[in-house]
C-alpha beads as a LAMMPS data file, in Angstrom:
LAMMPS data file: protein, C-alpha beads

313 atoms
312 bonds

1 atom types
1 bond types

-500.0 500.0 xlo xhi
-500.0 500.0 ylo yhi
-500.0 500.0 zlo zhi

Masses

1 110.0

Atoms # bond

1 1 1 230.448 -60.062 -301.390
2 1 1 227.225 -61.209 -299.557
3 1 1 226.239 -58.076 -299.319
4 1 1 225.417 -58.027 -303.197
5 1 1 224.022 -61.262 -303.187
6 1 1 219.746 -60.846 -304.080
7 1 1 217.913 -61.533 -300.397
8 1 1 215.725 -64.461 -300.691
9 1 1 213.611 -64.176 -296.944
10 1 1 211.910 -61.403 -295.305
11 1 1 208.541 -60.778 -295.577
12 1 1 207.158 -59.341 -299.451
13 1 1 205.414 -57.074 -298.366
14 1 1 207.933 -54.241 -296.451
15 1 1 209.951 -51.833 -298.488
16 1 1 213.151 -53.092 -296.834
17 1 1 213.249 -56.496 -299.086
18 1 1 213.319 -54.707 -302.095
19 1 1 216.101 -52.073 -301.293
20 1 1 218.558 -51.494 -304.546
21 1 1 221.382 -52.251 -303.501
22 1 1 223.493 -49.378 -304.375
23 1 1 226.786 -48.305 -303.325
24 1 1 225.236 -45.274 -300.386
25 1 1 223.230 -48.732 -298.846
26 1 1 226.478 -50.818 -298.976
27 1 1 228.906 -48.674 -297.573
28 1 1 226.310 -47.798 -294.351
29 1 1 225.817 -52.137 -294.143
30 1 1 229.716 -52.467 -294.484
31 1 1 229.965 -49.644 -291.197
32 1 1 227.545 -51.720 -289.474
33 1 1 229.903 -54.741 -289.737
34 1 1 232.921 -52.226 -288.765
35 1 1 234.878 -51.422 -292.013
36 1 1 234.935 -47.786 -292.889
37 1 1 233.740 -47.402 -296.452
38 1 1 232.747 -44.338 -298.396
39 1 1 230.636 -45.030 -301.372
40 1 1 233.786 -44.297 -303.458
41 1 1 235.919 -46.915 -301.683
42 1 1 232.923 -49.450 -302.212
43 1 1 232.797 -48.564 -306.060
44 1 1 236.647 -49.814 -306.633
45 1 1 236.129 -52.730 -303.913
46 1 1 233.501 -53.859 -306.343
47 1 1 235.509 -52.848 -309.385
48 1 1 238.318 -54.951 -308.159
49 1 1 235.909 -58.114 -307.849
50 1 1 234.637 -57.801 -311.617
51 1 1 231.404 -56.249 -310.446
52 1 1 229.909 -53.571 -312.638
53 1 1 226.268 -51.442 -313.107
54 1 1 224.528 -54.071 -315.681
55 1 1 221.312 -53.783 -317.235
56 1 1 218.766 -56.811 -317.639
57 1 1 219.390 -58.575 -320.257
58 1 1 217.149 -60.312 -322.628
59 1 1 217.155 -63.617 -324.075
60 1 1 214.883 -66.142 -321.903
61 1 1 212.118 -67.413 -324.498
62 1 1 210.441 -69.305 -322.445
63 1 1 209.774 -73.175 -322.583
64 1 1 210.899 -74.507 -325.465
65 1 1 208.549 -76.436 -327.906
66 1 1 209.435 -80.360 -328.662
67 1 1 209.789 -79.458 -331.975
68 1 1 211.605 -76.817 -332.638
69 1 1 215.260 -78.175 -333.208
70 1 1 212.912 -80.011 -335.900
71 1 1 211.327 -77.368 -337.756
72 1 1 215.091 -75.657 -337.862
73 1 1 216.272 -78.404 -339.282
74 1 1 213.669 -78.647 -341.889
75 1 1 213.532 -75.118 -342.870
76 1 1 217.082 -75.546 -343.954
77 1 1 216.692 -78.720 -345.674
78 1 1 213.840 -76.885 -347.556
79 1 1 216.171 -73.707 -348.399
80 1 1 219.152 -76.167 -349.568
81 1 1 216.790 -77.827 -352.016
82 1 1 214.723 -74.832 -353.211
83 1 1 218.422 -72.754 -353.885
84 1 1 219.669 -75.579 -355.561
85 1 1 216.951 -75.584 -357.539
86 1 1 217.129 -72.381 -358.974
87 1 1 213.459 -71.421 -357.452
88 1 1 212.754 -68.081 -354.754
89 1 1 213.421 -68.195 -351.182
90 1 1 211.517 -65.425 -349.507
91 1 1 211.494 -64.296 -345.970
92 1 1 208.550 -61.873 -344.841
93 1 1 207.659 -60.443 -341.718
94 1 1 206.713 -56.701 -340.430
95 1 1 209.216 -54.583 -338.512
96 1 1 207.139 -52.755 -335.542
97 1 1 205.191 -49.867 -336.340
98 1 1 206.154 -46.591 -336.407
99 1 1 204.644 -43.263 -335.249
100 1 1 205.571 -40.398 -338.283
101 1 1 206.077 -37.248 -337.261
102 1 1 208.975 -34.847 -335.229
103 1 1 209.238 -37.854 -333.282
104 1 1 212.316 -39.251 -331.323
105 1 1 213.774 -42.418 -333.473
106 1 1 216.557 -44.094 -331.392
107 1 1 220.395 -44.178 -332.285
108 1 1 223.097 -42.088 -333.036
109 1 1 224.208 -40.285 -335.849
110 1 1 227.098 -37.611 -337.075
111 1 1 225.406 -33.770 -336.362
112 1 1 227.092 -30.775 -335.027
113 1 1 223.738 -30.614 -333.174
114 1 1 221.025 -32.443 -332.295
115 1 1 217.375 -32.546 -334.298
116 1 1 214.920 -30.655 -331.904
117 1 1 211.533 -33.169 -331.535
118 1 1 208.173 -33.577 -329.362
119 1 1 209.417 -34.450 -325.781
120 1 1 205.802 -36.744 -326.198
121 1 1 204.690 -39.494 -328.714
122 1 1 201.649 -39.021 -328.904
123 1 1 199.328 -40.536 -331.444
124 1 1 197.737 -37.424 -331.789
125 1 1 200.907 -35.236 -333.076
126 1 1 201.387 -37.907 -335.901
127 1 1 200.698 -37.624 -339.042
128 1 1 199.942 -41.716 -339.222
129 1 1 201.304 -44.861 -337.432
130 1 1 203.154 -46.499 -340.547
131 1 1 204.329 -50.311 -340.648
132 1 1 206.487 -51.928 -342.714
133 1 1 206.135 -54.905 -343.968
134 1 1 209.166 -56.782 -345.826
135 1 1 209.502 -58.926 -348.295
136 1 1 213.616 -60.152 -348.502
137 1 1 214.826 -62.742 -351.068
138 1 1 217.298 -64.766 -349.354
139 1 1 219.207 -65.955 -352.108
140 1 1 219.567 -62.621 -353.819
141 1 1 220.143 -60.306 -350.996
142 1 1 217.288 -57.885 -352.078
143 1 1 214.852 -56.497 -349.828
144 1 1 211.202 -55.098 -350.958
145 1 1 209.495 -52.409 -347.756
146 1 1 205.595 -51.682 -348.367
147 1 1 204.908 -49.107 -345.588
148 1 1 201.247 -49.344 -345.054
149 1 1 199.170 -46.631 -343.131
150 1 1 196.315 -49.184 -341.966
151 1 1 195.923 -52.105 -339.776
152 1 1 198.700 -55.090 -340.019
153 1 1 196.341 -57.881 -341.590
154 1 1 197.245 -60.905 -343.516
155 1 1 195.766 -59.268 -346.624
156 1 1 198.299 -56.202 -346.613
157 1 1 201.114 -59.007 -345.887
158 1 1 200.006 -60.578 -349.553
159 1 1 199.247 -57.653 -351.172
160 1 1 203.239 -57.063 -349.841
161 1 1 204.015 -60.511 -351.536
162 1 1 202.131 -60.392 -354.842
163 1 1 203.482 -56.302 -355.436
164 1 1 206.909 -58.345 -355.037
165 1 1 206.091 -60.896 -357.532
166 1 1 204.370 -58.527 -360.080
167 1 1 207.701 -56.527 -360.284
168 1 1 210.861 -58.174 -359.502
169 1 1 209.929 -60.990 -358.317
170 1 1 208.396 -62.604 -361.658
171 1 1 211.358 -60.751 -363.388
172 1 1 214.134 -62.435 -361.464
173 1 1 212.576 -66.126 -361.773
174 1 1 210.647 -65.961 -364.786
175 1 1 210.310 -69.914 -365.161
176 1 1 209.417 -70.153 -361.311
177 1 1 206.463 -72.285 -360.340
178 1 1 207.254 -72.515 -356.953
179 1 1 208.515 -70.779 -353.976
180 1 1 209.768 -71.559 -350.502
181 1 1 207.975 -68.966 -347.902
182 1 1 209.442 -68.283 -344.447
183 1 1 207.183 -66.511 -341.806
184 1 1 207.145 -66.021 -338.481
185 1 1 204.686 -68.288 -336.563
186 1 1 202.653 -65.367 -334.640
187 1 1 201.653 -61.768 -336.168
188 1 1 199.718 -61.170 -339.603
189 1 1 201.692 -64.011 -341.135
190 1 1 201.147 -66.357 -338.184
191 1 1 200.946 -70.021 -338.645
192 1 1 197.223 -69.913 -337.026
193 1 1 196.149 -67.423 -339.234
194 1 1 193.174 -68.521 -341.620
195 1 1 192.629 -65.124 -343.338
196 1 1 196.706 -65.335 -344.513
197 1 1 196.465 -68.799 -345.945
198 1 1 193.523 -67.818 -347.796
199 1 1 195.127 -64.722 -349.273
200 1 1 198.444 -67.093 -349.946
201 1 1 195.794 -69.678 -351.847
202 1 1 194.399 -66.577 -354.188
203 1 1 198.037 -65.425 -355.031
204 1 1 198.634 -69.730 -355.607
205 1 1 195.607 -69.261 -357.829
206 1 1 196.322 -66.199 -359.669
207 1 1 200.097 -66.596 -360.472
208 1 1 200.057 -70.666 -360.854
209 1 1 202.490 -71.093 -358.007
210 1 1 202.451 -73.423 -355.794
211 1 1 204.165 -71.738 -352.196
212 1 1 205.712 -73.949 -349.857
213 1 1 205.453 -72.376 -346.130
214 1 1 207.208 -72.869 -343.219
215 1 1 207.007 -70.548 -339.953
216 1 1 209.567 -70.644 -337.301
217 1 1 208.753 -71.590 -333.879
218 1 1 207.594 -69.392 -331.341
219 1 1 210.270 -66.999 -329.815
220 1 1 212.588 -67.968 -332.718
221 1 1 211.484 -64.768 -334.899
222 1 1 215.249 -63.342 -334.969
223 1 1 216.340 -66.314 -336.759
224 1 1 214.012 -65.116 -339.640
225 1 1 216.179 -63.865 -342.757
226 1 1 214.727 -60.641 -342.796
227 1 1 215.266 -60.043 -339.675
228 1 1 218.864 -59.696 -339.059
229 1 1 219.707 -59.412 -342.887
230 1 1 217.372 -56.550 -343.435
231 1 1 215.265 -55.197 -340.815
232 1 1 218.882 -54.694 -338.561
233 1 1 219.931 -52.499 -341.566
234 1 1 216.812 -50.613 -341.869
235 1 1 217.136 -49.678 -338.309
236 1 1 220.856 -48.534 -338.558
237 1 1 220.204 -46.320 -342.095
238 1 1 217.646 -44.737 -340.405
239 1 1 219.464 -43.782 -336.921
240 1 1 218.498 -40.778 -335.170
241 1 1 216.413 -39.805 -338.064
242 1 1 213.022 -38.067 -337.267
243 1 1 210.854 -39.892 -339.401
244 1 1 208.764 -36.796 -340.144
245 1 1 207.129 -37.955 -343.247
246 1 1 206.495 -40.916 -344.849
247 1 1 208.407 -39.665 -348.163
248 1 1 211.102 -39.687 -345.194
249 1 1 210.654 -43.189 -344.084
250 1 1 210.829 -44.508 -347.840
251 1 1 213.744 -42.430 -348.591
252 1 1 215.544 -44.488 -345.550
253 1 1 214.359 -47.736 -346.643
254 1 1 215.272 -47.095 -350.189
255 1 1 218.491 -45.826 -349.065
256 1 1 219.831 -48.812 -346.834
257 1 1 222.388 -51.051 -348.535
258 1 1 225.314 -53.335 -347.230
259 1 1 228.876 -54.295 -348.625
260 1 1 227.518 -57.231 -348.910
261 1 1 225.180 -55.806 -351.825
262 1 1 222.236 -55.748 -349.900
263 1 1 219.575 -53.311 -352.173
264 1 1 215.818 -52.429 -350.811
265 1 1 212.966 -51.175 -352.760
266 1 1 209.706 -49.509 -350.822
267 1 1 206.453 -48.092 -352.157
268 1 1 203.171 -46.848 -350.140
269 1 1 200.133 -48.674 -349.565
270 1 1 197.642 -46.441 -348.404
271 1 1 194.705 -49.095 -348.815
272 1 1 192.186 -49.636 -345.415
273 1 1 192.571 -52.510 -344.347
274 1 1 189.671 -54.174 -342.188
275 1 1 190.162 -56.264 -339.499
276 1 1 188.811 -58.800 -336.972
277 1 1 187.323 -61.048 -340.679
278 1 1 186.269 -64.175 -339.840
279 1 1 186.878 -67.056 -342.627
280 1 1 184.627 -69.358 -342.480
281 1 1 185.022 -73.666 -341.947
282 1 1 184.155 -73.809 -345.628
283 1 1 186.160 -71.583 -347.300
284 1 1 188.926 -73.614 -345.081
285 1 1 187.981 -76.754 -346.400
286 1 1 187.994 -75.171 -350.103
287 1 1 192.039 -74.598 -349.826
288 1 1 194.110 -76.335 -352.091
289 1 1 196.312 -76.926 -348.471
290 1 1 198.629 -79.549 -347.950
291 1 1 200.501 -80.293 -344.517
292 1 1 203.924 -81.892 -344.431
293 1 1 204.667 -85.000 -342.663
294 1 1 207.378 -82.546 -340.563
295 1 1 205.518 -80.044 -338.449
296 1 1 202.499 -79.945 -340.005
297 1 1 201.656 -77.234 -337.885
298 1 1 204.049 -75.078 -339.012
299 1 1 204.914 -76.970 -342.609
300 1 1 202.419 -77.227 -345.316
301 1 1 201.924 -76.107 -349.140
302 1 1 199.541 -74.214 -350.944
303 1 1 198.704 -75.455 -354.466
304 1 1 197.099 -73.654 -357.298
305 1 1 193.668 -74.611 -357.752
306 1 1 193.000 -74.302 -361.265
307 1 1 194.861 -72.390 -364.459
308 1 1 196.172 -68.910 -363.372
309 1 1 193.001 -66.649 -363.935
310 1 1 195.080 -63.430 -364.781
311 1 1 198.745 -62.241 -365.326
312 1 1 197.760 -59.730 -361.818
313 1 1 195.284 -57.687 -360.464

Bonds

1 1 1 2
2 1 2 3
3 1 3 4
4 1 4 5
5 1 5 6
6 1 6 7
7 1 7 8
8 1 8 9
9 1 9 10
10 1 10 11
11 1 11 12
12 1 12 13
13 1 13 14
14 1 14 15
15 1 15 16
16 1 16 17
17 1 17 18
18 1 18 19
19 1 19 20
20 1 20 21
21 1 21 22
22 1 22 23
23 1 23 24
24 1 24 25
25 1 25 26
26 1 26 27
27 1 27 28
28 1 28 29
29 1 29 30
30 1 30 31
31 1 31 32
32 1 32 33
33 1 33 34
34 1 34 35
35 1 35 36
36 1 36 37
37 1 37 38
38 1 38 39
39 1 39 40
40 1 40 41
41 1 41 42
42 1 42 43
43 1 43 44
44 1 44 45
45 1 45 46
46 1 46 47
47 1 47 48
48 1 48 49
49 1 49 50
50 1 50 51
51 1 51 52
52 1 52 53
53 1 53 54
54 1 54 55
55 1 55 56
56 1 56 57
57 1 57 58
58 1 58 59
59 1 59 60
60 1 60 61
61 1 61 62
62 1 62 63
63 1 63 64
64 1 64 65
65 1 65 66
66 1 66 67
67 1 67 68
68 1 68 69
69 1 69 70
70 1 70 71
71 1 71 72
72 1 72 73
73 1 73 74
74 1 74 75
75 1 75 76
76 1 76 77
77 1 77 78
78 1 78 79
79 1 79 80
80 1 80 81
81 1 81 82
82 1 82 83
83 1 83 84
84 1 84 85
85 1 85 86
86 1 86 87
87 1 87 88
88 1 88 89
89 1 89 90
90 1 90 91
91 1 91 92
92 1 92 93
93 1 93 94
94 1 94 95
95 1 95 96
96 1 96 97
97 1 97 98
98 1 98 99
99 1 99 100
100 1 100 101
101 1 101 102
102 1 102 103
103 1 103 104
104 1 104 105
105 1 105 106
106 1 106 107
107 1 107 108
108 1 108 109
109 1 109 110
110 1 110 111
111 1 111 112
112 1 112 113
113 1 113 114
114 1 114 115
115 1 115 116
116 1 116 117
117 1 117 118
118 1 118 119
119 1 119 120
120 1 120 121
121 1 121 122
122 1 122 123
123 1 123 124
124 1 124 125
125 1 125 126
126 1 126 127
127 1 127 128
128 1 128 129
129 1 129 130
130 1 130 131
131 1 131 132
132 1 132 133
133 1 133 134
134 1 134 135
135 1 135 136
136 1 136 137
137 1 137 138
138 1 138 139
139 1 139 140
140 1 140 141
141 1 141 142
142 1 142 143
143 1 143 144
144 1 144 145
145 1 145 146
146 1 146 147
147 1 147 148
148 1 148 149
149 1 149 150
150 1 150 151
151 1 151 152
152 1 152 153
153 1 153 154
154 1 154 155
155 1 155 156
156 1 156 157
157 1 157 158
158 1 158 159
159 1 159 160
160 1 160 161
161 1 161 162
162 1 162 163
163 1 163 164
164 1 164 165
165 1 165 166
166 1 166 167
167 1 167 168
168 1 168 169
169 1 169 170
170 1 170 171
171 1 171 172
172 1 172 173
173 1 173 174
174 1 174 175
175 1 175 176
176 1 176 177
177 1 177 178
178 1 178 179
179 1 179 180
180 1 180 181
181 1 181 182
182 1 182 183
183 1 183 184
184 1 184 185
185 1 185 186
186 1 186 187
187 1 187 188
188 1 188 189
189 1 189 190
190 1 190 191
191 1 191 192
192 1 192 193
193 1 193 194
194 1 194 195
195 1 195 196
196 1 196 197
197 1 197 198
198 1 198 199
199 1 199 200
200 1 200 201
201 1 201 202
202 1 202 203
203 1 203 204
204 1 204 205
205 1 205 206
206 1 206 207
207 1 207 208
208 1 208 209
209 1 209 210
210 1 210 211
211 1 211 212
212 1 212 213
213 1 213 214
214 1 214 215
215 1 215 216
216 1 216 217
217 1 217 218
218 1 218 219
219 1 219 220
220 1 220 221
221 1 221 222
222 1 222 223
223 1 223 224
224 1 224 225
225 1 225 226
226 1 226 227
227 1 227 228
228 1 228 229
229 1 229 230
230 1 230 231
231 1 231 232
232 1 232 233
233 1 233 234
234 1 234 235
235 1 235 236
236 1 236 237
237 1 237 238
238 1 238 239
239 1 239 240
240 1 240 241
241 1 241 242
242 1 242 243
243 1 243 244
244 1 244 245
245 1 245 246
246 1 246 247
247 1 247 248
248 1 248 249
249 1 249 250
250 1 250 251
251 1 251 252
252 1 252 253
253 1 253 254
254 1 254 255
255 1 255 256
256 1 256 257
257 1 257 258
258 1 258 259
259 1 259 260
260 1 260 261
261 1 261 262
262 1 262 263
263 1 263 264
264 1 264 265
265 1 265 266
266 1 266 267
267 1 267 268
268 1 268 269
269 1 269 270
270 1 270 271
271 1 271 272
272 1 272 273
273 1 273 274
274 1 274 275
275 1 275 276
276 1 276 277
277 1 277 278
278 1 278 279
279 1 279 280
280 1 280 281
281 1 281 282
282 1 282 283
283 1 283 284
284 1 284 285
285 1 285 286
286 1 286 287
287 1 287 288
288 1 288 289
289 1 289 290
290 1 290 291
291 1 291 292
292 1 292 293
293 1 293 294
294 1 294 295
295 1 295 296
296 1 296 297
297 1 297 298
298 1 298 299
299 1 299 300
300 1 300 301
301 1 301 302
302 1 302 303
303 1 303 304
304 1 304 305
305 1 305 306
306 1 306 307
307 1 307 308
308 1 308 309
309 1 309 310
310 1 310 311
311 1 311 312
312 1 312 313
């Protein structure tokens, strides 16, 4: 079983190093060491030894950080207390964009033929690159989708957030003054990101709530509710499903529900977004911004700063 084994000398820079090892070069290197092989007898030899054709595999996230067995630990201290309470626990995050059009969308699905679409994606065939951006309520299994046609900014992710609150959000907790926020730490709701506490601090502001935040550490975005309790079922509803227009797209999200009474509502936001906005060290300092003695990095609340100015924009 050598012969499988990954070379480690030679020099980098000829081709022979780098040979795949498949089962044509293993049966001529077993001849050379006299045993007759053809590639077929080679296939069961391997077979026989629990060797099999394997893709790579991911799930190295690289270093980890200090802290993050800490910041685990108190997200779910935080969730315990906040569902206990009675009060919201809301994951957000947006699922990767997606090009909408007769485009290829992976999976499988129950045809007596296949949908016919572009052997290319290009930009250029689609009618817009849409992303999705979720809002998921932990505690009562229901997912709200905006599918916005501009750039992924930390303003569209609280515009996502405050068309939540405005509709079922303020409706489900009517006596809520405070909410427990999960985020990734990188992206449009990224723990660095000035422009999205700002935009948290004038929803704080308008609505009189006072948002607790936490972001998971970075490489630890699957353990984000809305990722494997609602993104995962997005992606299986929509299966081998040409998103061809966005009326399609919302019609999928809208559509996706669980046994487990999993329900998703989606709606269009067609604002332009600009990007690349610089916020200023003042309008930092202004921030109504407390960090927590955990993680303050990734840990800190955002308190109104005055009466609520309006019921919503």
């Amino acid at each position: 079983m050598k012969l499988v084994e990954d070379h480690a000398g030679g020099d980098p820079m000829t081709e022979r190093k780098w040979v795949r090892r498949s089962l044509r070069h293993l049966s001529k290197d077993l001849r050379k060491q006299g045993h007759a092989a053809c590639p077929n007898t080679t296939s069961r030899l391997l077979r026989k030894r629990k060797f099999s054709l394997k893709s790579n595999r991911k799930g190295q996230t690289g270093p980890s950080h200090p802290d993050r067995n800490t910041q685990f630990q108190n997200i779910q201290q935080k969730r315990e207390l906040f569902t206990a309470a009675g009060l919201p626990v809301v994951s957000v995050d947006a699922k990767k964009k997606e090009l909408v059009g007769n485009f290829k969308n992976p999976g499988v699905a129950w045809r007596q033929k296949s949908e016919a679409v572009n052997t290319y994606d290009f930009i250029r065939d689609a009618q817009c690159r849409a992303t999705p951006y979720a809002i998921y309520d932990v505690n009562r299994n229901r997912g709200a989708v905006a599918v916005g046609t501009s750039a992924d900014t930390a303003r569209f992710a609280a515009d996502g957030l405050e068309h939540w609150w405005r509709g079922d959000g303020r409706r489900a907790y009517p006596q809520a003054k405070q909410m427990l926020l999960l985020a990734d730490g990188g992206g449009s709701n990224g723990h660095r990101s000035r422009l999205f506490k700002t935009s948290l601090q004038r929803f704080a502001d308008i609505y009189g709530m006072t948002l607790t935040v936490c972001h998971y550490p970075t490489g630890a975005s699957k353990w984000n509710p809305v990722e494997h309790r609602l993104f995962s079922h997005i992606s299986i509803n929509w299966a081998a499903q040409p998103l061809r227009t966005l009326e399609t797209m919302l019609a999928c999200i809208r559509g996706t529900t669980t046994r487990t009474g999993l329900r998703v509502s989606a709606w269009l936001n067609d604002r332009v977004y600009p990007t690349k906005i610089k916020v200023p060290n003042a309008t930092m300092k202004s921030l109504n911004l407390e960090r927590l003695p955990i993680c303050p990095n990734w840990s800190y609340i955002i308190r109104p700063r005055s009466t609520p100015t309006a019921s919503g924009p």
